[in-house]
N, C-alpha and C positions, 0 to 999 in steps of 0.2 A: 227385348230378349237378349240376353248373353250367351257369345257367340259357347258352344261345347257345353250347354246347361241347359233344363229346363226352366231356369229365373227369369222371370219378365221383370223389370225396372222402371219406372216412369219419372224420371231424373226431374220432371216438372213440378214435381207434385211438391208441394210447397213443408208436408207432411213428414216429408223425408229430412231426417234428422241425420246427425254427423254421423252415426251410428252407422246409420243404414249405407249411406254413400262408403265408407270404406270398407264396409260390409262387400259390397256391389265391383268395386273397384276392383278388391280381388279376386272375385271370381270371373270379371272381367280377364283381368293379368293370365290368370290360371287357365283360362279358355284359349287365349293368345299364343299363348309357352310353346315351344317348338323343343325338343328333347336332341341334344346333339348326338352324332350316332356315334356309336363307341371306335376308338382306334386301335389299332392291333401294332403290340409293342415289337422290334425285330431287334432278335438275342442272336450270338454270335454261339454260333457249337464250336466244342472241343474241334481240333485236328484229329486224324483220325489216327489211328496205329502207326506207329516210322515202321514203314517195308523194310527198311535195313539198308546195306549198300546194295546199288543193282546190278546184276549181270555186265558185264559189259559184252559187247558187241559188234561185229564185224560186218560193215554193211559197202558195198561197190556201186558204182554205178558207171554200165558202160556208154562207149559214145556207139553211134550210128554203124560201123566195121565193128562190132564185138569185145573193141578192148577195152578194157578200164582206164576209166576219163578223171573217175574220183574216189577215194578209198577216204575211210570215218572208222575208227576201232574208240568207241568209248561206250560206257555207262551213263547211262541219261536218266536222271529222275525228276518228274513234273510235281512244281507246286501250284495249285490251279483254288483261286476263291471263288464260289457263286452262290448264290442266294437259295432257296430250297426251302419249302414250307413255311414263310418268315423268318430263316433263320440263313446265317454267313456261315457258309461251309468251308475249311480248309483242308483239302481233298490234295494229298501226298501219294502219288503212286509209282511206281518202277517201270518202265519201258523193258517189257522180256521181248529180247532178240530171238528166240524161239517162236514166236505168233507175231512179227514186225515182219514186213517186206521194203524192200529199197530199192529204190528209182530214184528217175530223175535226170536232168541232160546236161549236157556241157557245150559250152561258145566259147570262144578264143577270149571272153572278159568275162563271161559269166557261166556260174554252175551251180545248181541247185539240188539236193538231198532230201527226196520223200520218203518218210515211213510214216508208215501206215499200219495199223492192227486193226484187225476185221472185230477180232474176240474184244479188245475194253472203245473200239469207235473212234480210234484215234488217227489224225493224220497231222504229222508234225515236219515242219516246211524249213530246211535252213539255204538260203541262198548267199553264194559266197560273188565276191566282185574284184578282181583285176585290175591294176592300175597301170596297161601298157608300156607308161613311161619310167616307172620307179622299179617295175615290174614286182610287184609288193601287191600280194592281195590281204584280203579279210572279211569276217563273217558282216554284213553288211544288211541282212533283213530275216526276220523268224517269226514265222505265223503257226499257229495251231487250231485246229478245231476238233472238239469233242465230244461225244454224249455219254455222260458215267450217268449209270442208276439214279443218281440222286435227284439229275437236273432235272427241269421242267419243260427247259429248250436247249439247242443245241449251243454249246462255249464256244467262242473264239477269239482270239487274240492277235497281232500283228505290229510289230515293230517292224521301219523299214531305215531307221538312220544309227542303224549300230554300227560300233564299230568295236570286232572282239577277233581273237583267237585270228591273229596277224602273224602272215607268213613272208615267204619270197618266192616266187616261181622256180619252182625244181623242187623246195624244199619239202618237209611235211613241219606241219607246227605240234607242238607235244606239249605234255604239261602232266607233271606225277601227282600236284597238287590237286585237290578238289575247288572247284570254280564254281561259283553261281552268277548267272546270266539273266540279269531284270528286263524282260521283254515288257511287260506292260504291270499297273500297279496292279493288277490281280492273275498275275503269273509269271515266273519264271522259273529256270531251269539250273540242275546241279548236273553238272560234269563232271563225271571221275574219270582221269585218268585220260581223258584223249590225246586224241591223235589222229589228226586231218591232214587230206592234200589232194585240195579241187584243181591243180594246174601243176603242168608240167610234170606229168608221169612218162616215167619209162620202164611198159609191163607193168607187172600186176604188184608192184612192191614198193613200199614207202619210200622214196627219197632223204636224204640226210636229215636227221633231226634239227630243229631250231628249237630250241626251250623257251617255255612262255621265262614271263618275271616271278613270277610267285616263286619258279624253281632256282632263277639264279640269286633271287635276294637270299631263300634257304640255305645255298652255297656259300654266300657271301657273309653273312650275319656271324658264323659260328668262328668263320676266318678273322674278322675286326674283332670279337671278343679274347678270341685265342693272342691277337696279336696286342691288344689292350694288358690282356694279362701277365705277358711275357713283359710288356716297357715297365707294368708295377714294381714286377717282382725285379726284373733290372736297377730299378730306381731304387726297394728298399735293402737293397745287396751293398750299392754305391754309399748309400746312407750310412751302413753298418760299417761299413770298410774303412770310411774317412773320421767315421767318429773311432773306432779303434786306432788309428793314429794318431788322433790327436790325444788319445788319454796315454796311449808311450813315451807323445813327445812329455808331455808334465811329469815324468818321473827320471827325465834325464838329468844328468848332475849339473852342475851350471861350477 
């Protein structure tokens, strides 16, 4: 009998010609056959709509006596990738300062910035670090966790050996340029416009600006062309000047 058929076979029988044996064989084959179960392709979806530039935002965070330990005034926009029905989601959204709350505490080396939105599930972690002896801090670790619509479970993410948005104790660090911050390969974050200062407040008001690089190479760039352009136009003045004397001197009388 062949295994998934009613055919009985008696491979003995002396009667059985070539015919029949490859006849047999493959219903043999065909009874055996195991059917691979289908795979399911994963397609990447569009991004979704660009929110625009975000709000920005003015968020505090006091120490233990009621003062302000850490002041953040920027616009924060998430770029966050996750999977969702077979497919790579690229999920862009704005952080509104109007549904965010901000906490968080401060240590004579370390100070941390929680916001949180109840309304899109977000709570987004930035801890800054103090260097005692250089007295030089910087954004130093940035975690996130999420639940948008889309997901299936809840997102998170965490870098803890950055090193960004470097200041000095007293100072606040600024930056007018737009900055993106790669915290892990399926997130990071676009800064417009901040401006932080987790150490060394006194009262509720920014300390001296220090400007990130992006601002002073912008400062600096339009100065060496300007200053480029002025030695050209030097050089083709000289040029013209010394050849107009030489064609005077050729018509002097001799």
């Amino acid at each position: 009998m062949v295994p998934g058929s009613d055919v009985a076979v008696d491979f003995s029988d002396p009667r059985l010609d070539s015919q029949h044996t490859l006849l047999a064989a493959a219903v043999l084959h065909q009874g055996l056959a195991t059917v691979a179960p289908p795979t399911t392709a994963q397609t990447t979806a569009a991004p979704h709509k660009d929110p625009g530039r975000p709000e920005k935002g003015n968020y505090v965070v006091a120490s233990s006596n009621g003062t302000a330990c850490l002041l953040a005034s920027m616009g924060l926009q998430l770029n966050v990738t996750f999977n969702s029905q077979n497919k790579t989601v690229q999920e862009v959204l704005n952080l509104r300062p109007n549904v965010t709350k901000a906490s968080g505490s401060c240590e004579s080396d370390r100070a941390s910035l929680l916001l949180s939105s109840e309304a899109e599930k977000i709570n987004l972690t930035f801890i800054f670090t103090l260097n005692a002896t250089s007295k030089k801090y910087h954004l130093s670790e940035v975690s996130l966790s999420a639940d948008l619509p889309d997901m299936k479970e809840r997102f998170s993410a965490t870098n803890r050996s950055l090193d960004s948005l470097r200041g000095t104790f007293g100072f606040s660090y600024m930056c007018h340029e737009e900055q993106t911050l790669t915290v892990a390969q399926n997130f990071s974050i676009n800064t417009f416009q901040p401006q932080v200062q987790p150490f060394g407040l006194s009262g509720d008001q920014f300390g001296a600006a220090e400007e990130c690089q992006l601002d002073e190479d912008n400062v600096l760039i339009p100065i060496v062309v300007g200053a480029a352009l002025a030695g050209l136009v030097l050089i083709v003045l000289l040029a013209y000047l010394i050849g107009r004397k030489r064609s005077h001197a050729g018509y002097q009388t001799i």
